[in-house]
VEXTI-748193 format. One record per atom (N, C-alpha, C): residue in three letters; y, x, z; residue number from 1; atom name. Coordinates in steps of 0.02 Angstrom, whole numbers, plus 50000, padded with zeros to 5 digits. Layout:
// residues N
NODE/ALA/Y/X/Z/NUM/CA
...
This chain:
// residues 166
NODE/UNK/50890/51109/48503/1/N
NODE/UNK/50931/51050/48496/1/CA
NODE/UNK/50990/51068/48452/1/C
NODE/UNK/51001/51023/48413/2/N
NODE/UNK/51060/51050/48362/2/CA
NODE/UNK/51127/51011/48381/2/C
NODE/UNK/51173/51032/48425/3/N
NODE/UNK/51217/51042/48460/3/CA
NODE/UNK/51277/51089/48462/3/C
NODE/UNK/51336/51089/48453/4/N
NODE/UNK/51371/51152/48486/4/CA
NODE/UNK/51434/51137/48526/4/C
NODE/UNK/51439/51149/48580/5/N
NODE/UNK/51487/51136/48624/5/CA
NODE/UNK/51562/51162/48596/5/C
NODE/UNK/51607/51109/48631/6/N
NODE/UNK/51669/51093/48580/6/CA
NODE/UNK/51746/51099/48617/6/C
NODE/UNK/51724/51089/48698/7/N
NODE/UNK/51752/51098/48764/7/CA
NODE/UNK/51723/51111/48810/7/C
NODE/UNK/51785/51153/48867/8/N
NODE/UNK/51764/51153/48917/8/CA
NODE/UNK/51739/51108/48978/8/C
NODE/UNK/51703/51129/49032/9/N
NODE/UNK/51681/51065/49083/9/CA
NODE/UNK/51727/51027/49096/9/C
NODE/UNK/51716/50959/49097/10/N
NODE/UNK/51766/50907/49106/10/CA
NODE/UNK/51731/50857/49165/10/C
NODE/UNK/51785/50863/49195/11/N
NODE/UNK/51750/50809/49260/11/CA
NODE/UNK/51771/50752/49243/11/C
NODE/UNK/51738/50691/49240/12/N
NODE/UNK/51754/50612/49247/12/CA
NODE/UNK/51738/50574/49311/12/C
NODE/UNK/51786/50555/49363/13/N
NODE/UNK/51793/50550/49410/13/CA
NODE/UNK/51781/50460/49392/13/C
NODE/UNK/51760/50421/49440/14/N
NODE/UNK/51750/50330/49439/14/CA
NODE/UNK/51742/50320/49522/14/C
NODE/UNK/51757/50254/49537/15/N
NODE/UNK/51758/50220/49580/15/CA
NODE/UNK/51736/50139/49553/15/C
NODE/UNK/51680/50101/49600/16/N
NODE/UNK/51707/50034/49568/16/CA
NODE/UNK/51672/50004/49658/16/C
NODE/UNK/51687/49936/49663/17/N
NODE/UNK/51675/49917/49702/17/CA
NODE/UNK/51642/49833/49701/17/C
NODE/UNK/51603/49803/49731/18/N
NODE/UNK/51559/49752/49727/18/CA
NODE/UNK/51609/49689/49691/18/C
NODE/UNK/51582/49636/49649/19/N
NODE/UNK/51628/49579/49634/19/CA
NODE/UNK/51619/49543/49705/19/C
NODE/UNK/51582/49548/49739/20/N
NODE/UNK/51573/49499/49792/20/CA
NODE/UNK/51509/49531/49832/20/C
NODE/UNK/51506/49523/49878/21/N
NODE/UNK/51458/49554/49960/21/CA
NODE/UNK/51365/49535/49902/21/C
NODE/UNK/51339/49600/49902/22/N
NODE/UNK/51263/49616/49888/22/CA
NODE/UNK/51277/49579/49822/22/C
NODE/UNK/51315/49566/49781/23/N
NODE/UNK/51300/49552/49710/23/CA
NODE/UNK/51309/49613/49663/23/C
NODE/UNK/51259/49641/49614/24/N
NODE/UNK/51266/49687/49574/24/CA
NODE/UNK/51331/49686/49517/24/C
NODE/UNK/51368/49727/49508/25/N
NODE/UNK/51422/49761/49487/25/CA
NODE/UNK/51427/49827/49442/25/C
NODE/UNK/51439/49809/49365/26/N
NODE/UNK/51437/49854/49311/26/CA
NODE/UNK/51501/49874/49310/26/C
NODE/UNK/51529/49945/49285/27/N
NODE/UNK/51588/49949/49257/27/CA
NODE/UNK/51574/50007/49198/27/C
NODE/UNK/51616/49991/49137/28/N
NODE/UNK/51600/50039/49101/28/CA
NODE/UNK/51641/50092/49093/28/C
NODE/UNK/51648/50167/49071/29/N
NODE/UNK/51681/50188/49082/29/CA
NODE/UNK/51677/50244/49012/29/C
NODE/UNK/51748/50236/48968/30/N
NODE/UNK/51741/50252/48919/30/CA
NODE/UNK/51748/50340/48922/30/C
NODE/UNK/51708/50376/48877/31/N
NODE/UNK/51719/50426/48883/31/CA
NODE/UNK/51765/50459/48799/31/C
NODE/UNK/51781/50423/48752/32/N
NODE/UNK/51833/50427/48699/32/CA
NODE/UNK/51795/50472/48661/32/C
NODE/UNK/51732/50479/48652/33/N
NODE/UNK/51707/50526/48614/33/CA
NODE/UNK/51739/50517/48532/33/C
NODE/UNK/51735/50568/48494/34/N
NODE/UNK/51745/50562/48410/34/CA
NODE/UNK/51668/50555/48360/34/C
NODE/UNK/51645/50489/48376/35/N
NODE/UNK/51611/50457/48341/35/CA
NODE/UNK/51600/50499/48276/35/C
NODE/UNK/51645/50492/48235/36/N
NODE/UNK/51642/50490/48160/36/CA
NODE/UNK/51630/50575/48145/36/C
NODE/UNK/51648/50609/48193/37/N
NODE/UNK/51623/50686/48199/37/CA
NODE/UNK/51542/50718/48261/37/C
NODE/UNK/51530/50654/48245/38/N
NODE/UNK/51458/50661/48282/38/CA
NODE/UNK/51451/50695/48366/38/C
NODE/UNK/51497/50674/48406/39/N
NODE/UNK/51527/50719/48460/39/CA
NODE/UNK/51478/50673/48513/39/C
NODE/UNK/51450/50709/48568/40/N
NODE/UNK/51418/50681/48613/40/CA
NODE/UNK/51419/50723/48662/40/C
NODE/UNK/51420/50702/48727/41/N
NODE/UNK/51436/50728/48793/41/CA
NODE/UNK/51380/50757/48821/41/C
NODE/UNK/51383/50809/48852/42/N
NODE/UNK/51296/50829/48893/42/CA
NODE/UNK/51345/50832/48955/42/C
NODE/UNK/51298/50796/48989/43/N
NODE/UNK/51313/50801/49054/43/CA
NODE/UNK/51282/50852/49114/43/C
NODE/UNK/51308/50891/49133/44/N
NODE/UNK/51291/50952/49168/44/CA
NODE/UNK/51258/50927/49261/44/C
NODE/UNK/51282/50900/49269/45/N
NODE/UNK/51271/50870/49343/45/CA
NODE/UNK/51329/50806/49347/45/C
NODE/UNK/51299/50754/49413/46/N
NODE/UNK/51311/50695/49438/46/CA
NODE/UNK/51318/50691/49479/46/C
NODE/UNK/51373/50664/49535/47/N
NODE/UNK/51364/50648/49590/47/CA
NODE/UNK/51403/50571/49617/47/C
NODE/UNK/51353/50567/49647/48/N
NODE/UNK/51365/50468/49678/48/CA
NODE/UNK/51370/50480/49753/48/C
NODE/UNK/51412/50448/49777/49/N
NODE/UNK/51430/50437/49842/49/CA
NODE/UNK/51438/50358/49861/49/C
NODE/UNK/51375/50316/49873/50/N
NODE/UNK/51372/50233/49893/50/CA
NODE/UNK/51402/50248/49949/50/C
NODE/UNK/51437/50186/49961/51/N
NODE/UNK/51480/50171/50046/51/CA
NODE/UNK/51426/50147/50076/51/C
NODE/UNK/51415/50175/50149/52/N
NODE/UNK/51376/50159/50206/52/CA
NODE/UNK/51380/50093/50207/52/C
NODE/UNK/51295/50070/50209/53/N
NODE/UNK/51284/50007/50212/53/CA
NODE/UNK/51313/49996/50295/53/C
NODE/UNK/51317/49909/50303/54/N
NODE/UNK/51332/49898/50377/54/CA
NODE/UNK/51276/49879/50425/54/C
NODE/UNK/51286/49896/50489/55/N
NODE/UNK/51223/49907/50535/55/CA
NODE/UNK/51228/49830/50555/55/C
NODE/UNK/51168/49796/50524/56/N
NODE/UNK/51172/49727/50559/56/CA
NODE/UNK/51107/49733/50612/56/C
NODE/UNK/51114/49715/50678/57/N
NODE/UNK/51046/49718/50715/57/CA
NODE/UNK/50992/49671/50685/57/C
NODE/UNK/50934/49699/50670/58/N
NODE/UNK/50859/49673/50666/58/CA
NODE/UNK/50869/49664/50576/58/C
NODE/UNK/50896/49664/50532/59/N
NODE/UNK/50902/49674/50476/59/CA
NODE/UNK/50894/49754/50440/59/C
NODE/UNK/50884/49747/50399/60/N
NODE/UNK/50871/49805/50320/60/CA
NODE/UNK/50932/49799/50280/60/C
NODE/UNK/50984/49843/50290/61/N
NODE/UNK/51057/49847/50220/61/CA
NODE/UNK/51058/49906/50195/61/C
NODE/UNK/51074/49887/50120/62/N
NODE/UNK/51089/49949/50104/62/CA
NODE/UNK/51134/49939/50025/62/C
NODE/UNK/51160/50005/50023/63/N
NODE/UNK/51215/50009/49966/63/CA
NODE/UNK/51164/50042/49899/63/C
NODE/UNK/51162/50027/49851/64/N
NODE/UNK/51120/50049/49800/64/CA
NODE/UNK/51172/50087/49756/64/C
NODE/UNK/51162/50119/49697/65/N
NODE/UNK/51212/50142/49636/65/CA
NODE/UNK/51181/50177/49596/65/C
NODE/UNK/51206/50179/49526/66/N
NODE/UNK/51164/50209/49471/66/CA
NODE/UNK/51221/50226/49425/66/C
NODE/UNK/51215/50277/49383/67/N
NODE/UNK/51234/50298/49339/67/CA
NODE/UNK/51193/50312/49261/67/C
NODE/UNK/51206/50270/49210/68/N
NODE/UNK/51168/50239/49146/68/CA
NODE/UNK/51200/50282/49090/68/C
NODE/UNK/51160/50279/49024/69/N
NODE/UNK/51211/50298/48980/69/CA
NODE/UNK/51221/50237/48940/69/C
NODE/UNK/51178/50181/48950/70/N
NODE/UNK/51183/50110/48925/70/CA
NODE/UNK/51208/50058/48968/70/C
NODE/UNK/51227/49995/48963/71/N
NODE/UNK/51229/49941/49005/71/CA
NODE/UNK/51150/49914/49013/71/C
NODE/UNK/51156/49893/49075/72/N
NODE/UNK/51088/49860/49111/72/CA
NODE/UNK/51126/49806/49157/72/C
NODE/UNK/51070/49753/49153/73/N
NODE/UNK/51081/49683/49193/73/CA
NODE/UNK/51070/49703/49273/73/C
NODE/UNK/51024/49741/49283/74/N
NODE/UNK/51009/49748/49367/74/CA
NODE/UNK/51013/49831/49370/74/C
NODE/UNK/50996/49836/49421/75/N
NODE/UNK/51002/49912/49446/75/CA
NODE/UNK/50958/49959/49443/75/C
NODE/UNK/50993/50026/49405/76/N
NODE/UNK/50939/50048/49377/76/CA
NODE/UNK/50890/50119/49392/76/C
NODE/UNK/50836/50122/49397/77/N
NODE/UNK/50793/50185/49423/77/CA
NODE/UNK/50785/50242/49388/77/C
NODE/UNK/50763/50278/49419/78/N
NODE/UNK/50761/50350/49370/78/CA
NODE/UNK/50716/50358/49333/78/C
NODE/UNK/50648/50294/49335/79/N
NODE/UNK/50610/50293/49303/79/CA
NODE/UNK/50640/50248/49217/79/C
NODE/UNK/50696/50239/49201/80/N
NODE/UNK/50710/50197/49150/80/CA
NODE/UNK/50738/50256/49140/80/C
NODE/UNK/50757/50261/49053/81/N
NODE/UNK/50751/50313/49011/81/CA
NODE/UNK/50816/50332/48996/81/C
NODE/UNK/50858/50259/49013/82/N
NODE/UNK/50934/50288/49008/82/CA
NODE/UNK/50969/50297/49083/82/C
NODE/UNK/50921/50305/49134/83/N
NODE/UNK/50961/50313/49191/83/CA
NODE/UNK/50997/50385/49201/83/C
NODE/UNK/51045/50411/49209/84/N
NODE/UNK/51079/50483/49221/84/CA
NODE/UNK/51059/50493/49279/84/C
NODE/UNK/51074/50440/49331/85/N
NODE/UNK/51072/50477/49429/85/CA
NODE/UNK/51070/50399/49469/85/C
NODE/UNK/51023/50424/49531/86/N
NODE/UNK/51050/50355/49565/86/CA
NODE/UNK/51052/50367/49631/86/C
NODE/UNK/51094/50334/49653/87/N
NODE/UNK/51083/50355/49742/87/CA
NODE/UNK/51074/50277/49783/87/C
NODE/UNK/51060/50299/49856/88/N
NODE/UNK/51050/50245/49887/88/CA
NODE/UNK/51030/50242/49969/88/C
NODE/UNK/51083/50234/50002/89/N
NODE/UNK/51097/50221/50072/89/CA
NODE/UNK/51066/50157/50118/89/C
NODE/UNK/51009/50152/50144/90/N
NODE/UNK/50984/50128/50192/90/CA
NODE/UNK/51004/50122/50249/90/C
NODE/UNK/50986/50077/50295/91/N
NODE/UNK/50994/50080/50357/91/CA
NODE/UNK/50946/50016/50391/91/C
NODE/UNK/50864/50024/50430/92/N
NODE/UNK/50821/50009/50437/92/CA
NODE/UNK/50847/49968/50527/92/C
NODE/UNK/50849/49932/50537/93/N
NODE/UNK/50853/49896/50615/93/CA
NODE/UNK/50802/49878/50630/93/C
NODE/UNK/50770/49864/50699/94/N
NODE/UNK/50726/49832/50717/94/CA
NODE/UNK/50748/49812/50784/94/C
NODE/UNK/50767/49742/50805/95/N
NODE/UNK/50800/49729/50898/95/CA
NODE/UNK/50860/49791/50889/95/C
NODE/UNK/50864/49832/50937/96/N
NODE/UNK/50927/49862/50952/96/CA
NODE/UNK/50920/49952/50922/96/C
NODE/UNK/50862/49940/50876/97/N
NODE/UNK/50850/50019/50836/97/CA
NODE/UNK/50879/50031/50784/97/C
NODE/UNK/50895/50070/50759/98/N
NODE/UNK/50925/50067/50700/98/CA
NODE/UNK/50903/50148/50668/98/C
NODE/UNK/50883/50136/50598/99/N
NODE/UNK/50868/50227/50566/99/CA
NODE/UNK/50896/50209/50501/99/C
NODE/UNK/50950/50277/50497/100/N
NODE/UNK/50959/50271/50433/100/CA
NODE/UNK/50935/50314/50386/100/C
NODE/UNK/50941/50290/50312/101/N
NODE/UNK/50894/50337/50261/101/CA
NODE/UNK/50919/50356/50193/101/C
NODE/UNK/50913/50393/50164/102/N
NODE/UNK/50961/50416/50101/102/CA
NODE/UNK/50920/50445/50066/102/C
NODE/UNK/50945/50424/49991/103/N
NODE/UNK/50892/50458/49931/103/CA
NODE/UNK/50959/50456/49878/103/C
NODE/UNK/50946/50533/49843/104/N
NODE/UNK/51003/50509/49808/104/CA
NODE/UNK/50967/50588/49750/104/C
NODE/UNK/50961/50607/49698/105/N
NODE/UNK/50969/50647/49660/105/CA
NODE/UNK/51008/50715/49670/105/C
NODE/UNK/50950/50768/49684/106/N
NODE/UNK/51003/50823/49707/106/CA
NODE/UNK/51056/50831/49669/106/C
NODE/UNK/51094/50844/49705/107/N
NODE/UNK/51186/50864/49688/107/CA
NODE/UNK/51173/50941/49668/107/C
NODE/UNK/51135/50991/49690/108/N
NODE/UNK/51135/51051/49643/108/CA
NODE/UNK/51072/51059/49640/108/C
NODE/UNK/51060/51080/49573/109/N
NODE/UNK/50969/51095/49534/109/CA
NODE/UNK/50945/51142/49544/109/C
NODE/UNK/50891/51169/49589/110/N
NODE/UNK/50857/51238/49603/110/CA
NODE/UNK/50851/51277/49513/110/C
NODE/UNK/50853/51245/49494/111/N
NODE/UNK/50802/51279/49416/111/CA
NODE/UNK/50876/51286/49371/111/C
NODE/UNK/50875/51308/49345/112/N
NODE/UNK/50906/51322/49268/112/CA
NODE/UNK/50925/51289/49216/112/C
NODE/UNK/50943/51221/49227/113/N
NODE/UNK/50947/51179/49166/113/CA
NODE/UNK/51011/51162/49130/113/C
NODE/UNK/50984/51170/49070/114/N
NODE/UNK/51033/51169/49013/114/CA
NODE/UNK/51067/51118/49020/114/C
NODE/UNK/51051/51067/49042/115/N
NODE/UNK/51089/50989/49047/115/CA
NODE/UNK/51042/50942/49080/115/C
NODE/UNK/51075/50890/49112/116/N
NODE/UNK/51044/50822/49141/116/CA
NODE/UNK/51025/50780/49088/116/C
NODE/UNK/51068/50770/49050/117/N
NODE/UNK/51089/50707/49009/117/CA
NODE/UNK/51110/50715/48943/117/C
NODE/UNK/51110/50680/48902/118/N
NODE/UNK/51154/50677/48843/118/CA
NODE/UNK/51194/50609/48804/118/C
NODE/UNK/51263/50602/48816/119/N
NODE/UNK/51266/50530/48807/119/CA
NODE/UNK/51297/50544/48748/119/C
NODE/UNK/51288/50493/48668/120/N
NODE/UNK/51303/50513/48624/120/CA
NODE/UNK/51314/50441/48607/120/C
NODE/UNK/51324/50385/48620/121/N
NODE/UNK/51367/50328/48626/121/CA
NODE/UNK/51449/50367/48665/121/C
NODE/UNK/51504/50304/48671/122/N
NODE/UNK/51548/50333/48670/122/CA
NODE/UNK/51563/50304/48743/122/C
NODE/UNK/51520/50301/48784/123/N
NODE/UNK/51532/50282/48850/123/CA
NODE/UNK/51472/50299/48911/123/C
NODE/UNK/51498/50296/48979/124/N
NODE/UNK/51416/50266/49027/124/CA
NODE/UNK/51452/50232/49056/124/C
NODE/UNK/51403/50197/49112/125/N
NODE/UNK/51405/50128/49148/125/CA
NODE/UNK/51397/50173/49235/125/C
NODE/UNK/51435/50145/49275/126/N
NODE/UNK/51421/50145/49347/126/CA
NODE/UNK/51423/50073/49373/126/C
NODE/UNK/51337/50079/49417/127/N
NODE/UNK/51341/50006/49451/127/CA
NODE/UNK/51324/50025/49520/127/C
NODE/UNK/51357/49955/49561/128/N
NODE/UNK/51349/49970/49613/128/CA
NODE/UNK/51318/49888/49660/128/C
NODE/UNK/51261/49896/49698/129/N
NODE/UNK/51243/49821/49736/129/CA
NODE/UNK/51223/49839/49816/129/C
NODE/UNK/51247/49805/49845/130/N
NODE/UNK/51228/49801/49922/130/CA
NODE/UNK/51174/49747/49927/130/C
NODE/UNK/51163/49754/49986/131/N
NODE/UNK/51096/49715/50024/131/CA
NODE/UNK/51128/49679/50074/131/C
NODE/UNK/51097/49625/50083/132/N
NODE/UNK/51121/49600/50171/132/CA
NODE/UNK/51188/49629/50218/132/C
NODE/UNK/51243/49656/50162/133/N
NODE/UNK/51301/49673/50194/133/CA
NODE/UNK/51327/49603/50203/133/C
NODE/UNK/51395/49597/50231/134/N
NODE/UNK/51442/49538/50226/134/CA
NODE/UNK/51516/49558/50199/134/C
NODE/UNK/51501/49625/50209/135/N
NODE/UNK/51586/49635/50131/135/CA
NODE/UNK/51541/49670/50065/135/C
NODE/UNK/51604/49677/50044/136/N
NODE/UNK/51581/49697/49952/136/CA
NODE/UNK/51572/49796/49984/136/C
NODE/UNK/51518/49814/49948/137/N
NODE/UNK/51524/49898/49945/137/CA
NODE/UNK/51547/49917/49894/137/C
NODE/UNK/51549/49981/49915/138/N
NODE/UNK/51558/50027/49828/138/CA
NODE/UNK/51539/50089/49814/138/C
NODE/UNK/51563/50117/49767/139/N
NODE/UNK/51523/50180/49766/139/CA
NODE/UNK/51585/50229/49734/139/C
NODE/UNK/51601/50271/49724/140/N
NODE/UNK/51653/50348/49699/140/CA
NODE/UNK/51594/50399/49672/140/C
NODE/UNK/51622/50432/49644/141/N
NODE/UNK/51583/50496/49607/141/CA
NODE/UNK/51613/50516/49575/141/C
NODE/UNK/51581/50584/49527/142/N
NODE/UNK/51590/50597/49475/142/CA
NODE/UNK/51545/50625/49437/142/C
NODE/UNK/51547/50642/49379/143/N
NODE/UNK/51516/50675/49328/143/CA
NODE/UNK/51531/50713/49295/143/C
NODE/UNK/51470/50768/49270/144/N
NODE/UNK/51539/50851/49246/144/CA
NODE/UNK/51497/50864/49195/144/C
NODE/UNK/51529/50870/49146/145/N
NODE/UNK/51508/50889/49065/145/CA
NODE/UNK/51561/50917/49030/145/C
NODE/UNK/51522/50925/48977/146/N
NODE/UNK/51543/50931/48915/146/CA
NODE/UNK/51545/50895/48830/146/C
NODE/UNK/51617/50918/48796/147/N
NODE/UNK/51604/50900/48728/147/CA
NODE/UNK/51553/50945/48691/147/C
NODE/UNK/51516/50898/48626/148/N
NODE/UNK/51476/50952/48589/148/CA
NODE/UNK/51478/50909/48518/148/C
NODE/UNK/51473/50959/48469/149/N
NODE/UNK/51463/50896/48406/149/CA
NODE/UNK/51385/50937/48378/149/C
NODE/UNK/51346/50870/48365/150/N
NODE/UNK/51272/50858/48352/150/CA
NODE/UNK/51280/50857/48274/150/C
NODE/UNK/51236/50898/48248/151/N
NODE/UNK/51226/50889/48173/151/CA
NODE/UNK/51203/50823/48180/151/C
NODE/UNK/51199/50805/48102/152/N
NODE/UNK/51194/50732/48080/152/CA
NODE/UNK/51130/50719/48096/152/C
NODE/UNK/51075/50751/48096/153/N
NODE/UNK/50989/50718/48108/153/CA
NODE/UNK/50996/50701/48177/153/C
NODE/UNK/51016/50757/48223/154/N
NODE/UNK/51016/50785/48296/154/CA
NODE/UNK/51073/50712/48314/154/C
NODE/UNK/51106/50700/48294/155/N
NODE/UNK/51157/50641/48305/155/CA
NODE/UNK/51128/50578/48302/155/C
NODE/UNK/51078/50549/48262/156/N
NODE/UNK/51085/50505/48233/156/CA
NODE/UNK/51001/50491/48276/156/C
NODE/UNK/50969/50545/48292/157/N
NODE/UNK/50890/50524/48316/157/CA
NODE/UNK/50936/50505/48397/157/C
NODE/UNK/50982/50548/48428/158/N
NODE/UNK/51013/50545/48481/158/CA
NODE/UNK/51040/50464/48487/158/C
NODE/UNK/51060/50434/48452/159/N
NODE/UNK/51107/50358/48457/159/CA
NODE/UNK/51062/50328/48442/159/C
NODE/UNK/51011/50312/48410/160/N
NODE/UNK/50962/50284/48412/160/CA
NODE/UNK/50905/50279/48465/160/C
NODE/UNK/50875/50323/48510/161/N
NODE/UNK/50864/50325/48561/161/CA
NODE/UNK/50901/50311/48621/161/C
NODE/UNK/50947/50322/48630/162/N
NODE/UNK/50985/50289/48671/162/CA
NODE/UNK/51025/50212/48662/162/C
NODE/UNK/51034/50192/48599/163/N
NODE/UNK/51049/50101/48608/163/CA
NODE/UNK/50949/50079/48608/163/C
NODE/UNK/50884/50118/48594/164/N
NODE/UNK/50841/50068/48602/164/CA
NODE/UNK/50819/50070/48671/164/C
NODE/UNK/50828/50115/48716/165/N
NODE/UNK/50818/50129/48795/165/CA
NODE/UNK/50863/50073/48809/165/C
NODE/UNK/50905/50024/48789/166/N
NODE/UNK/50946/50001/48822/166/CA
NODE/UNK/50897/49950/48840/166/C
């Protein structure tokens, strides 16, 4: 990959919280890259922390969240090409049972990898949607990378793949 890192790890810390109870919620969050010097972020690891859905008896709630390097209308999976990470907090009722359940993208990688991600637009997106809650949720995290500037081919196949994944 034709790349060379430009800074040290930089954490970008976000919070956002629901516009209103189980309605999906974008926020974007600029990361100030230098465009015009072909600079793009690799992101080293992710971490999402959704707020505990609420235990309603005989109902299914839960807090969803994703981390994009594009904007998306709904919420997005790891199977879409610009998703970075997603997590997501369950909580299963049945009468007076209740199990809760969590899936979220390991927070540290058994293997060796050079990077998660590469965002070479000058931003990502955190969204966050609840289920069958009755307040708004939210979600906190962060994300830990780095600057790098991309030669011009390595730049330019990079921004192009990532606005057509959008």
């Amino acid at each position: 990959m034709g790349f060379k890192k430009t800074s040290d790890i930089i954490a970008v810390s976000f919070g956002l919280t629901e516009s209103a109870a189980n309605t999906y919620t974008q926020e974007e969050i600029a990361l100030q890259l230098d465009v015009l010097n072909n600079e793009i972020f690799v992101v080293l690891a992710a971490d999402i922390n959704p707020e505990t859905p609420e235990l309603v008896p005989g109902s299914t709630t839960a807090t969803n969240s994703a981390l994009t390097s594009t904007s998306s209308a709904t919420m997005a999976n790891l199977s879409d090409s610009n998703c970075i990470a997603r997590a997501q907090l369950v909580i299963r009722s049945a009468g007076g049972e209740a199990v809760p359940f969590s899936r979220a993208a390991e927070e540290a990688y058994a293997a060796n990898l050079d990077y998660i991600a590469l965002i070479s637009t000058n931003n990502f997106f955190v969204s966050v949607q609840g289920s069958n809650n009755s307040a708004a949720r939210s979600v906190s995290g962060r994300l830990w990378g780095y600057r790098a500037r991309a030669d011009a081919t390595t730049y330019a196949a990079l921004v192009q793949s990532e606005v057509l994944s959008a």
